[in-house]
C-alpha positions in Angstrom: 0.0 0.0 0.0 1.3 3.5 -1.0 1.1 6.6 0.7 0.5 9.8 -1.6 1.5 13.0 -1.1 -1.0 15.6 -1.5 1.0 18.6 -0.4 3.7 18.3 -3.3 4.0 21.0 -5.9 5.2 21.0 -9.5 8.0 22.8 -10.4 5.7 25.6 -11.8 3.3 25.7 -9.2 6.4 26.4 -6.4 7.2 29.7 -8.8 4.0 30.8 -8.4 4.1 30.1 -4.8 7.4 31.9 -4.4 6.3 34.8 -6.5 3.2 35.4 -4.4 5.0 35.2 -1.2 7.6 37.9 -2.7 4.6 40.0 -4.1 3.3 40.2 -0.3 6.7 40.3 0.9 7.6 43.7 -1.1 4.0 45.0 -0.5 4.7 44.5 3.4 8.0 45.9 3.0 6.9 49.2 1.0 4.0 49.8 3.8 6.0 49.6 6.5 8.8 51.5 5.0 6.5 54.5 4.4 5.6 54.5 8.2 9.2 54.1 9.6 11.7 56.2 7.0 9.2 59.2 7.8 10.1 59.2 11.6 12.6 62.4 11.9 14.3 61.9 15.3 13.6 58.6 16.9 13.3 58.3 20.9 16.7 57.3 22.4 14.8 54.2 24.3 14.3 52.4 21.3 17.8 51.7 20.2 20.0 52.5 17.5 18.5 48.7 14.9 14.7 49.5 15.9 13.5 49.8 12.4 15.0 46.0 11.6 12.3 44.2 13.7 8.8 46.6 12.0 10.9 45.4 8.5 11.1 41.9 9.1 7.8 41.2 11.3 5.8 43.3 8.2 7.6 41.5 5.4 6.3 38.5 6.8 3.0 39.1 7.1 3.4 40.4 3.9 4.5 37.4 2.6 2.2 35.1 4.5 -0.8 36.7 2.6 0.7 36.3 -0.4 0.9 32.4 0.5 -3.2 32.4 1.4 -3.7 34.5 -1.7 -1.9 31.4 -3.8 -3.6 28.6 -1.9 -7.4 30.6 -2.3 -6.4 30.9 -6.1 -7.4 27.6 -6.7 -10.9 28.5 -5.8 -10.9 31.0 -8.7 -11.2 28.2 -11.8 -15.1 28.3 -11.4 -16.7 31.9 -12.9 -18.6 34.3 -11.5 -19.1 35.3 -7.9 -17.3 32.2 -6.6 -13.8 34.7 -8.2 -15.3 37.4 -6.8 -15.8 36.3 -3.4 -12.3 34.9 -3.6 -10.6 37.8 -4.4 -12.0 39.8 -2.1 -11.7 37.0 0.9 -7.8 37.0 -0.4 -7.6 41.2 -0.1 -9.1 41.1 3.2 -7.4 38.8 4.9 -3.7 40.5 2.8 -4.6 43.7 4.0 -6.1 42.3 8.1 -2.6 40.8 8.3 -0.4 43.4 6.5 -2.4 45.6 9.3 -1.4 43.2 12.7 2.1 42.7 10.9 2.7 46.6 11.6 1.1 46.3 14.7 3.3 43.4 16.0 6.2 44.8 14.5 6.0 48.7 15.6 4.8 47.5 19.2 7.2 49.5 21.5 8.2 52.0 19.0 5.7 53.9 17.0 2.7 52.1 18.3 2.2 52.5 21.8 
């Protein structure tokens, strides 16, 4: 008896996985980069690296909603409102995460 593997990914299904994730990553990373290159004279308290952990903790999330944007695109081979409803599930929960991302990262810093 064989075992399958139903998480695998062909070749071209792992670019688009990677691209998505890179998509959110840079999406994350521009948003957050607005917010934290704007700040003029930082408070002493928060250290001289601050800005790395808003960067990394945003990218992430960033990238994360890219990754539930790629496996909810499946859902979009069926027409009509079934793509609709998809697309806009996907932009909701990018854009929710993007938003506790900042959150997380600029706790202690920006947002207190």
């Amino acid at each position: 008896m064989s075992s399958k593997n139903h998480f695998s990914f062909s070749r071209q299904e792992r670019s688009k996985l990677v691209k998505n994730a890179l998509l959110g990553a840079v999406i994350g990373l521009a948003f957050i980069s607005l917010i934290i290159f704007n700040v003029g004279v930082p408070k002493p308290e928060w250290g001289t690296l601050w800005r790395i952990r808003p960067i990394l903790v945003t990218s992430l999330a960033g990238a994360a909603g890219g990754i539930f944007f790629f496996f909810m695109n499946d859902f979009t081979a069926r027409r009509g409102w079934n793509k609709v409803v998809v697309y806009a599930l996907s932009f909701f929960v990018f854009t929710v995460g993007l938003w506790i991302g900042a959150i997380l990262g600029l706790d202690g810093t920006l947002w207190n």
